[in-house]
C-alpha positions in Angstrom: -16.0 -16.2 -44.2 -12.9 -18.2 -42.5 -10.5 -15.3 -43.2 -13.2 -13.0 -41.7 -13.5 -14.9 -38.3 -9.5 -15.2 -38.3 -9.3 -11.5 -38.9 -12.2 -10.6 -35.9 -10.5 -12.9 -33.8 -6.9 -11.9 -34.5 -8.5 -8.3 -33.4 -10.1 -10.0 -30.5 -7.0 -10.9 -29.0 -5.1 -7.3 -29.8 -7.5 -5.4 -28.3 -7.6 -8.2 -24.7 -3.6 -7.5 -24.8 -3.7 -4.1 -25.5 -6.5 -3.5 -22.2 -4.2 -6.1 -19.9 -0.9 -4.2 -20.9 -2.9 -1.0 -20.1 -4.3 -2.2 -16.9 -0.6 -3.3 -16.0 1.0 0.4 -16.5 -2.0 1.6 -14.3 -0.9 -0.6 -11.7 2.8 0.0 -12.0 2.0 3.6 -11.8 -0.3 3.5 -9.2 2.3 2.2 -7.2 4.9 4.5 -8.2 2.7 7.1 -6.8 2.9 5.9 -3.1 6.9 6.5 -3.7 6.6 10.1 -3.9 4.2 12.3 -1.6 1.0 12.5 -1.9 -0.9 15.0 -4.0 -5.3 16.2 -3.9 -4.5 15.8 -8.1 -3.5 11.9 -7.9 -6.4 10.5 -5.6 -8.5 10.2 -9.0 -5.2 7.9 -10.3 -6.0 5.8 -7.7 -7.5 2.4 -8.6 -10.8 1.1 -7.5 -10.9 -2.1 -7.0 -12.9 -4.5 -9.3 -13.9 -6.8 -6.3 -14.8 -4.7 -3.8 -11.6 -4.9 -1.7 -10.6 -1.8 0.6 -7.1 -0.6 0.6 -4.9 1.1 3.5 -1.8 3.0 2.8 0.7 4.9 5.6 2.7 7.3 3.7 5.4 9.4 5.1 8.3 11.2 3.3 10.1 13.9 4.9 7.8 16.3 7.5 4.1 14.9 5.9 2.5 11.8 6.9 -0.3 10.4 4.9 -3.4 7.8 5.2 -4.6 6.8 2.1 -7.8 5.0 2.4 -9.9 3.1 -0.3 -13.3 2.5 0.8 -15.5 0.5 -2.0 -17.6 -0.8 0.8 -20.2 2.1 1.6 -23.1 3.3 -0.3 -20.4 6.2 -2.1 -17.1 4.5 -3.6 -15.0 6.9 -1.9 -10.3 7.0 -1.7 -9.6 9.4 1.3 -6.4 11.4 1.2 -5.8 12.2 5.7 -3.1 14.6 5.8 -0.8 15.2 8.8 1.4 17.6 8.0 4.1 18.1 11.0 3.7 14.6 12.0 2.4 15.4 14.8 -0.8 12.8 14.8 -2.6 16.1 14.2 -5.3 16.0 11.0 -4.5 18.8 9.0 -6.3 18.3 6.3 -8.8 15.7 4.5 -9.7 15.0 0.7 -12.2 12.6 -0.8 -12.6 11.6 -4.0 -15.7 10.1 -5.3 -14.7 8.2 -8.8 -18.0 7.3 -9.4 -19.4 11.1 -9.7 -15.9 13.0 -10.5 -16.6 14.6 -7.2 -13.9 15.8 -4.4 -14.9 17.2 -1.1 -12.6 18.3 1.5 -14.6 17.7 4.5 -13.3 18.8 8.0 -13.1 14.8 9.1 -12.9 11.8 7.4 -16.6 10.8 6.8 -15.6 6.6 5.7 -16.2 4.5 8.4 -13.2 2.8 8.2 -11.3 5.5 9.9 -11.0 5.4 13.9 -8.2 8.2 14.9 -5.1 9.2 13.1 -2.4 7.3 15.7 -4.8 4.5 16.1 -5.1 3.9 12.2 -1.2 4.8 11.9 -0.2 1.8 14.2 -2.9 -0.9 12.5 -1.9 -0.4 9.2 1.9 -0.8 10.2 0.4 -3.7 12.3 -1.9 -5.2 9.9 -4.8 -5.3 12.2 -6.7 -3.1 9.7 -6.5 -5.4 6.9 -7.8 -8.5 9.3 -10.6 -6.7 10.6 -12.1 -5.3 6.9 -12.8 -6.8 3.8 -9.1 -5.5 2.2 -6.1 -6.8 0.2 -4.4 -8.9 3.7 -0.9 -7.1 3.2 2.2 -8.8 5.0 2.7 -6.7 8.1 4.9 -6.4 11.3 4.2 -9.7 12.4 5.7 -11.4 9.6 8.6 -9.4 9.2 9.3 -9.5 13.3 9.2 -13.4 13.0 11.8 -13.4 9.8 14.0 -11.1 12.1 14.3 -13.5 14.7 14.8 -16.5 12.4 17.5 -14.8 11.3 17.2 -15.8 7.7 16.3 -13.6 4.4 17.7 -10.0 5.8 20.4 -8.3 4.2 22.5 -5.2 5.1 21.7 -2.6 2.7 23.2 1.2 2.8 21.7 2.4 6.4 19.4 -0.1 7.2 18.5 -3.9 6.5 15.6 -5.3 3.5 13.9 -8.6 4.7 12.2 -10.9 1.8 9.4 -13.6 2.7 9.6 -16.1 -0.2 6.9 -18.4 -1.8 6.9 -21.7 0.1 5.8 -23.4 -3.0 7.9 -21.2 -5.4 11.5 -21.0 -3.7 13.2 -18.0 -5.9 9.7 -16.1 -6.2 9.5 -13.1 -3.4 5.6 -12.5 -2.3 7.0 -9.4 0.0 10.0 -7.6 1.3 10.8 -5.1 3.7 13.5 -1.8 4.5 14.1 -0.6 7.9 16.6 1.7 8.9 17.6 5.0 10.3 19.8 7.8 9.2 20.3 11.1 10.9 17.5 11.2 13.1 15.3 10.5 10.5 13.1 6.8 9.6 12.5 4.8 6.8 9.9 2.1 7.0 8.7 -0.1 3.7 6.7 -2.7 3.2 5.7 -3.9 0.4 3.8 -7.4 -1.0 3.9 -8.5 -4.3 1.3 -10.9 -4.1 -0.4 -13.7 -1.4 -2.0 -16.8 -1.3 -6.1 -17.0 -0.1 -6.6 -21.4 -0.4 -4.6 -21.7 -3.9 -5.2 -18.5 -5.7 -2.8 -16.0 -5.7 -3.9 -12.8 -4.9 -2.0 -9.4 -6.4 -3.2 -6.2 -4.7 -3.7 -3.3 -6.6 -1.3 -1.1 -4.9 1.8 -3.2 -3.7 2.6 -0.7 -0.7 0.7 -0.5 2.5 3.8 1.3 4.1 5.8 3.4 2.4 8.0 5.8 4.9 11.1 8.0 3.8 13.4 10.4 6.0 10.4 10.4 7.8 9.9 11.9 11.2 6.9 10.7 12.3 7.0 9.2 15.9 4.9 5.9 15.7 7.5 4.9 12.6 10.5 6.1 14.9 9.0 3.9 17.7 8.7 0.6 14.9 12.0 0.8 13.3 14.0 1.1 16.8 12.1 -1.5 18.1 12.6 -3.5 14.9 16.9 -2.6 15.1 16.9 -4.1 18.2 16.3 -7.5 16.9 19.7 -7.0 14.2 22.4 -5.2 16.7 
């Protein structure tokens, strides 16, 4: 009877390990998604989060700007896939998946609620305002990186732009976030990224670690961030 508890409990523990690793590569990947465009395929990859808690992305690599939107709020569990192709603040296409009926629409407008208008939703996700105003993982945004840039401290010269890292006050030589800024032949890069953050004393990880993610990008709203932001280093 001992060696049988030993053995369900040794397979106990395999199969918690095996589900956490698991969950762990989905998260990893999930992430590694938002470094590469977009695709209609990849919105089922996209997670769902176990507590409820929306998710805002601004994507833009090369011509294409995306907003990805999780919305676990509603009635429908719904991740929206807003597609402006020219960067032009011009919708040009919209995709919703539905994980909890395997169902994708492409519907003429975004039907979550959480969506106002494209430049409008472009500006409060680079500004965080979106993530203070819902119920979503609160991302470190403009704010936080404007007020590193003008202590001066963290930022680092790095190929054609600058990366900017906000440490853990309690954990000195553990980064919660970082940035990249910079600008290279008329076209933008803009990333910001948080590994984790504090709500009382629990730390918080977010499912996706990007809520901007912009390469070579042309898009004007990122143009108008990152020469507003290179003003603070020249």
């Amino acid at each position: 009877m001992k060696k049988t508890k030993e053995f369900i409990l040794r397979i106990s523990l395999f199969v918690f390990l095996f589900c956490t690793a698991i969950l762990y590569a989905q998260d990893y990947g999930v992430s590694d998604y938002i470094l590469n465009p977009m695709t209609v395929d990849r919105l089922q990859f996209m997670p769902v989060t176990r507590d409820f808690r929306n998710y805002f992305i601004l994507q833009s690599i090369n011509d294409t700007t995306n907003i990805i939107i999780g919305d676990f709020v509603g009635a429908e569990k719904k991740i929206v896939l807003i597609i402006d192709e020219n960067s032009d603040n011009t919708i040009d296409a919209v995709h919703e998946w539905y994980p909890d009926t395997k169902k994708r629409i492409s519907p003429r407008k975004p039907t979550t609620t959480l969506f106002t208008d494209l430049e409008s939703m472009k500006r409060d996700i680079i500004s965080g305002k979106v993530f203070e105003e819902n119920y979503a993982y609160k991302m470190r945004s403009l704010a936080s990186l404007e007020e590193k840039l003008e202590q001066g401290s963290d930022r680092f010269k790095y190929r054609h732009g600058f990366t900017v890292k906000l440490y853990d006050p309690d954990r000195p030589n553990t980064i919660m976030s970082d940035y990249f800024f910079g600008r290279k032949g008329g076209r933008y890069d803009l990333i910001f990224k948080t590994e984790y953050y504090r709500l009382y004393h629990t730390i918080i990880r977010p499912r996706v670690y990007y809520s901007v993610y912009c390469s070579n990008s042309k898009d004007p709203i990122v143009k108008e961030t990152v020469e507003k932001l290179v003003k603070y280093v020249e």
